[in-house]
C-alpha positions in Angstrom: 141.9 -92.1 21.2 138.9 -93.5 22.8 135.8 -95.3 21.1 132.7 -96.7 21.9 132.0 -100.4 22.0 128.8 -99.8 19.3 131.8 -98.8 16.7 133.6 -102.0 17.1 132.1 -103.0 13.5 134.3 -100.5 11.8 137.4 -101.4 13.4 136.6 -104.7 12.7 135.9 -104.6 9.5 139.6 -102.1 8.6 141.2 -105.3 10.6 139.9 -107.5 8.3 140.6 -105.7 5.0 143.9 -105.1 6.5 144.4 -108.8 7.5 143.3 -109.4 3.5 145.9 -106.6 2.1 148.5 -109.2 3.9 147.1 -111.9 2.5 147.3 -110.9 -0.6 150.9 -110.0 -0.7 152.4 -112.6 1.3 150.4 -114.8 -1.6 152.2 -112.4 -3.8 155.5 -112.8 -2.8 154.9 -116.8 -3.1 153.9 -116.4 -6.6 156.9 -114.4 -7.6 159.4 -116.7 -6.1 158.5 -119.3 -8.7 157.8 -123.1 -7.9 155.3 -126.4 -9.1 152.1 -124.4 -8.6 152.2 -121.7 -11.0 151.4 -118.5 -11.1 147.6 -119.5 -11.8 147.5 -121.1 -8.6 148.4 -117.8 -6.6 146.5 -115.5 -8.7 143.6 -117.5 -7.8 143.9 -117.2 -4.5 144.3 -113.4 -4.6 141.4 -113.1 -6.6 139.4 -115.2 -3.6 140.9 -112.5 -1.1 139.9 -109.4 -3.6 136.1 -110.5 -3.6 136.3 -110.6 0.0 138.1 -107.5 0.5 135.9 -105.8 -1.5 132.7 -107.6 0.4 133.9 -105.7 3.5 134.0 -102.5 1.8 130.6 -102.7 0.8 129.7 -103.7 4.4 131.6 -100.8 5.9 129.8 -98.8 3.2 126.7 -99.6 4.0 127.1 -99.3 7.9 128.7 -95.8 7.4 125.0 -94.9 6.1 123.1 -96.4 8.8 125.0 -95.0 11.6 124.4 -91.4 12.6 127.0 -90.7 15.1 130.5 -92.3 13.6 133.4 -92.5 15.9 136.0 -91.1 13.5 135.3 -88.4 10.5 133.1 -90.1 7.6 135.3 -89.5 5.1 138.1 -90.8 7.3 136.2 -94.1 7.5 135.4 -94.3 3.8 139.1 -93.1 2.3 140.5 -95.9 4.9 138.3 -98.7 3.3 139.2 -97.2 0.3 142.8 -97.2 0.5 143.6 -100.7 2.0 140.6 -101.8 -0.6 143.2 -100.3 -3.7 146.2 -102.2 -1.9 144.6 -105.5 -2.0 143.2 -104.4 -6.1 146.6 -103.4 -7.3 148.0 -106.9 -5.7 145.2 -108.2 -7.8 145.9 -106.4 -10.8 149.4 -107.7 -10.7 148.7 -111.2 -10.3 146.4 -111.1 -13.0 148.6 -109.5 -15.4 151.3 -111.8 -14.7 148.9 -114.7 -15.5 147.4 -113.3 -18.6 151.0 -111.5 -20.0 152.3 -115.7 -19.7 155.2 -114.1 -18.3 154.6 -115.9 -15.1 157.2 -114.7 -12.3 159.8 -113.7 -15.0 159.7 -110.2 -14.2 163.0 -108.3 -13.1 162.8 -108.1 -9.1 159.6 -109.2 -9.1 159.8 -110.9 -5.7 162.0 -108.1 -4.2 158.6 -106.0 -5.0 156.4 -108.1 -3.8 158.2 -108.4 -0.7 157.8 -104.5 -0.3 154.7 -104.6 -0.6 154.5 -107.5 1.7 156.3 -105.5 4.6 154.3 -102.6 4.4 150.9 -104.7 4.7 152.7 -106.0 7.7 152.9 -102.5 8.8 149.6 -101.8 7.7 147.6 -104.6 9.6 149.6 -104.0 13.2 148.7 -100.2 12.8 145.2 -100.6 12.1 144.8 -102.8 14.6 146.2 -100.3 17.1 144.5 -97.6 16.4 144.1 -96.4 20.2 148.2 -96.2 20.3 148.4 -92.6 18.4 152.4 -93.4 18.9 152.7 -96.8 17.4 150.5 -95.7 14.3 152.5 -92.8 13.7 155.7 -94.9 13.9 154.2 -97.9 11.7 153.4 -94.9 8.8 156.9 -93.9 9.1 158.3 -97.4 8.1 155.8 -97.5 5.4 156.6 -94.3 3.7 160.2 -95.6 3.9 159.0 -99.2 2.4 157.2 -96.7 -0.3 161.0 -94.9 -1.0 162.5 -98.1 -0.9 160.1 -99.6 -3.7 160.4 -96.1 -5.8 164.5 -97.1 -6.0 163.7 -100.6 -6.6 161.1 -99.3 -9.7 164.0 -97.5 -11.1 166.1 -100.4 -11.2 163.8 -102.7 -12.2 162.3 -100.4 -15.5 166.3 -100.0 -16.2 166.5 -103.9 -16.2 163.6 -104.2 -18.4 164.7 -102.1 -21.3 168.2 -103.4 -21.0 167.2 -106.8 -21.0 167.3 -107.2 -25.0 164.2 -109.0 -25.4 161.8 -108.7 -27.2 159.2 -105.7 -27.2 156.2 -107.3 -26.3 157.9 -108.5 -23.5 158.9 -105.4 -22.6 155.9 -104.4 -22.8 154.5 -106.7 -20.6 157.3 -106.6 -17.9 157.0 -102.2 -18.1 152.9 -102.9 -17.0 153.6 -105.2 -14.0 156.8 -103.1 -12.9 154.5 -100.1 -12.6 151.7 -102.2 -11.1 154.1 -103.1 -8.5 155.3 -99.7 -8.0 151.5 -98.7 -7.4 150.9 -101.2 -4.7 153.5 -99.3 -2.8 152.1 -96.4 -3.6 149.1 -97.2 -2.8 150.7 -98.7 0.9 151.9 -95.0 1.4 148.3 -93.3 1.0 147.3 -95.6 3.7 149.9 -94.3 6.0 148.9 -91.0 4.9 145.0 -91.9 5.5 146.2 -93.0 9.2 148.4 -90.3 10.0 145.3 -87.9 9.3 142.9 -89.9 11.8 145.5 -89.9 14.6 146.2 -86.1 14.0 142.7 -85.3 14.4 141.5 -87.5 17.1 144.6 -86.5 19.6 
């Protein structure tokens, strides 16, 4: 896949929201583990990557309009943006919720999730920085989709945990939320993949 040196703005702006997506769930992955900071302290920090994150999808929006000859499809470009942009929001989301639940990083295999999700951002920022290697993309969305099977067993588990737990419902209810904002970070990881396995089909 070959591009022009004038399109270097989009692939470095995907790097970027890519780089943040990793960010975010490496910050993640602190939070859950628990220590002196509090969650507060993490969730801040994600929120700081979030409003930069979704900076660059306004800049990528706004140079998808000015440019007439793009070097991948449009909506390629702007479901790209999109996808890594609803990684790093559902990171975000999770954070947030964890904060203003007050149930901090007591949620069943919390960290095990955000861990997932940290792998797969991995996966995600080495493939979109690759994107001439058709090969090493398509290999990079394979790992992902299985990080994505791996965190749908691990929802499973964790939902069972919840409800077996024998505390009380609000609690529950709170720990239920964030499992299945966890769950949708991976899920949102795997329509990357899918996003990327698209452009490389179609630019062989």
């Amino acid at each position: 896949m070959l591009f022009k040196n004038n399109h270097k703005i989009f692939f470095d702006l995907f790097g970027a929201m890519a780089a943040g997506a990793a960010e975010a769930a490496l910050t993640l992955e602190e939070m859950f583990k628990g220590d002196s900071k509090g969650p507060a302290h993490y969730a801040e920090q994600i929120k700081a990557i979030e409003h930069r994150c979704d900076a660059h999808m306004h800049d990528l929006v706004r140079t998808l309009h000015k440019t007439f000859i793009t070097p991948i499809d449009r909506e390629d470009i702007h479901d790209l943006g999109a996808a890594l942009d609803d990684v790093v929001d559902l990171i975000d989301a999770t954070a947030s919720r964890a904060v203003l639940f007050k149930v901090g990083n007591d949620i069943p295999d919390g960290a095990q999730f955000a861990r997932i999700i940290h792998k797969q951002a991995e996966e995600i920022r080495q493939a979109v920085g690759n994107l001439k290697d058709g090969a090493a993309v398509m290999e990079r969305c394979r790992r992902i989709n299985d990080l994505e099977k791996e965190g749908d067993k691990l929802y499973r588990e964790a939902m069972a945990r919840v409800f077996e737990s024998g505390r009380d419902p609000i609690y529950v209810i709170k720990a239920k939320e964030i499992v299945e904002t966890l769950e949708g970070a991976t899920d949102a990881g795997e329509y990357v993949a899918i996003v990327l396995e698209r452009i490389i089909l179609k630019n062989q």
